[in-house]
N, C-alpha and C positions, 0 to 999 in steps of 0.2 A: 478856920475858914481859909481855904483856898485866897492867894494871892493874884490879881486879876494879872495876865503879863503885859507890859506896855509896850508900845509899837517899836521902841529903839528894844527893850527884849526880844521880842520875835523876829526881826530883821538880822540881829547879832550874829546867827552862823549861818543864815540863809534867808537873801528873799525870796523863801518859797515858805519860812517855817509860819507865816500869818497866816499865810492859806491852809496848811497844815492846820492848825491849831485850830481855825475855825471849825475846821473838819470835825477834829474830834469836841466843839461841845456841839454840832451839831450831832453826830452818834452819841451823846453821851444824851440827851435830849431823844431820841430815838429810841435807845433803851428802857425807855421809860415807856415806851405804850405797850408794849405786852402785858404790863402790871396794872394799868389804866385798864386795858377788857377783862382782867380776871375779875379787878375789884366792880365794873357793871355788871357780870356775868356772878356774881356772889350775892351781888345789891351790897355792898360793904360800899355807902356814902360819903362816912369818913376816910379811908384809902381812896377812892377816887377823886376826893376833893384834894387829899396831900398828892397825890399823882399829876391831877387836873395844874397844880402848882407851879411843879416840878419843872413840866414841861414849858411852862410859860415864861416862867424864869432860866430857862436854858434857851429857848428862842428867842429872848429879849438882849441875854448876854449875845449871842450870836448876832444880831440886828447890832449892835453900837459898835463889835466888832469890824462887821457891813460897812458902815457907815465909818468908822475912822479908816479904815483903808485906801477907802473911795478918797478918802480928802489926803491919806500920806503918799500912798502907793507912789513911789519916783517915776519918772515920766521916763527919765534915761537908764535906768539901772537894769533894766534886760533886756539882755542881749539875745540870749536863744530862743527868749519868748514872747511877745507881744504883749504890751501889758493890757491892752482889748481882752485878748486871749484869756488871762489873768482874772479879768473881771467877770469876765461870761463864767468862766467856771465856779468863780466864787458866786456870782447870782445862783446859777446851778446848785452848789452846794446847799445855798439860803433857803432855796424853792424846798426841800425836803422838810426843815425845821420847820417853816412856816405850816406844810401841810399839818404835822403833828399837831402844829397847835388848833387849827382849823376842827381837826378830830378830838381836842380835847374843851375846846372850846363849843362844839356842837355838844357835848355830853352837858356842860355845864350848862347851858343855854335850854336843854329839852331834859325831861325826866324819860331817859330812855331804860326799857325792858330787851333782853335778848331772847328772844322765841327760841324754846329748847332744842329744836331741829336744826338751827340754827350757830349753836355755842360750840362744837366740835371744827368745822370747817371753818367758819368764821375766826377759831383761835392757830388754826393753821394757819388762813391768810396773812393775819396779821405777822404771824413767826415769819411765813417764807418774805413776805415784804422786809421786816426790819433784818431780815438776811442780806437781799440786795445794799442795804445802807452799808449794812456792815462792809459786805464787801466793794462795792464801792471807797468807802474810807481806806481798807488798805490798798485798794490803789493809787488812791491820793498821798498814799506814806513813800510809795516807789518816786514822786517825784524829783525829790534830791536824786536818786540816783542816776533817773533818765537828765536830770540838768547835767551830770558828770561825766555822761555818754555822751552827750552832743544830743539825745534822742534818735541813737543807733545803736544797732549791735545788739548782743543776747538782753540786756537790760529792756530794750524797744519792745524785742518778741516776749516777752516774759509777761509786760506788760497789758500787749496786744491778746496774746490768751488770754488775761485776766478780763480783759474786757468784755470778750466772747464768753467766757462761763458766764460774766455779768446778765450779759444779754440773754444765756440760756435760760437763768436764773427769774429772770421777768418776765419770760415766755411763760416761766410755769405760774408764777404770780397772774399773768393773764387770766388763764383758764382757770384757775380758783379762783378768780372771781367773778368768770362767766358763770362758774357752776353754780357759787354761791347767790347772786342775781336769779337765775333760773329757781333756787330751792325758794327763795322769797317771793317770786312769783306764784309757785305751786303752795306758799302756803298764806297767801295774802286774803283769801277770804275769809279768815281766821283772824285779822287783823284789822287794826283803825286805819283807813286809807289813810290818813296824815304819818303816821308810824312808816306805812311801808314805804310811803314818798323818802324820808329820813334817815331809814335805811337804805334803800340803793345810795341815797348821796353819802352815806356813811363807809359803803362798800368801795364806791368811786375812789373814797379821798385814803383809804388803806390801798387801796392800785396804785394810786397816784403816789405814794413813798416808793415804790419799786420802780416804775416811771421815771420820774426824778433821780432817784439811783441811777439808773440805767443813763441818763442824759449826762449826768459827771462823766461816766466812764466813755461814754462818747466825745465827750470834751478832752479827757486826756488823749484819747485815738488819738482826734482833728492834729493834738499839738504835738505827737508823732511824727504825723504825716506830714506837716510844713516842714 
């Protein structure tokens, strides 16, 4: 079992490495739902309930994470960054994990079916969303190095692209999920009006991971630009 790391560990070679760190169990927590729709898209009950798990217990660990930060975080120990700054971003980071759980917690809460027109595009979205995450998190890895920059110089612009693909990245997230909104429409009279209500909100809250993504990566900008 994994050793949880405590707050005087992650402060040790940088206060930045807790913000890091929450990063990665929130993608590690993210990871987990492309295996969460294979197993409703199979009807395999027991995988989505070990799935359904997973994820809860990776947004839980990330929540006390949240929460002790908030109460250590040094008032005076940054200098280049605001520790305001600091805390949006990490709420940002949160708002992702939370979604996932939202999506695994709705599976668990409804006996949902995936209408077969549906499981193709539908497994794309979810891919190209926990793409944004991903990418997203390695931007949150560049932050040691824009703290070393000052947040100038080739380090800044390197970053600043990463942000822009981020953004392309969600654009296309967007549209697969207007498309897929649209296919659910067109095949909703084939369907229990309550399902297809459950669905759109189901398609919302897979946008809403790339969304979220995208609001990180805009948070690193903002703490460029100061």
């Amino acid at each position: 079992m994994r050793k949880k790391p405590t707050i005087a560990t992650m402060f040790g070679k940088s206060p930045f490495k807790a913000l890091q760190t929450h990063m990665g169990i929130v993608k590690e927590c993210v990871l987990e739902v492309p295996s969460l729709f294979d197993a409703l898209i199979a009807g395999d009950k027991q995988t989505l309930t070990t799935q359904q798990e997973k994820i809860f217990s990776k947004e839980e660990e990330a929540d006390i994470l949240v929460d002790e930060l908030r109460i250590h975080l040094p008032r005076s120990l940054f200098m280049a960054v605001d520790r305001r700054d600091l805390l949006d971003l990490l709420k940002l980071q949160d708002n992702i994990a939370d979604t996932a759980q939202d999506i695994a917690g709705l599976m668990m809460e409804r006996d949902m079916s995936v209408p077969q027109d549906m499981v193709e595009p539908l497994k794309a979205l979810v891919q190209r969303c926990v793409d944004t995450c991903m990418h997203a998190a390695t931007i949150v890895e560049r932050i040691d190095e824009l703290i070393e920059t000052g947040f100038r110089g080739r380090e800044a612009t390197d970053v600043e692209t990463m942000v822009e693909e981020l953004s392309n990245i969600e654009d296309e997230t967007d549209q697969m999920g207007r498309d897929l909104v649209q296919l659910l429409f067109s095949i909703e009279d084939n369907m229990n009006p309550v399902s297809v209500m459950f669905w759109y909100q189901m398609i919302q809250w897979v946008g809403n991971l790339g969304d979220h993504a995208e609001d990180v990566g805009n948070q690193m900008r903002l703490l460029i630009a100061k």
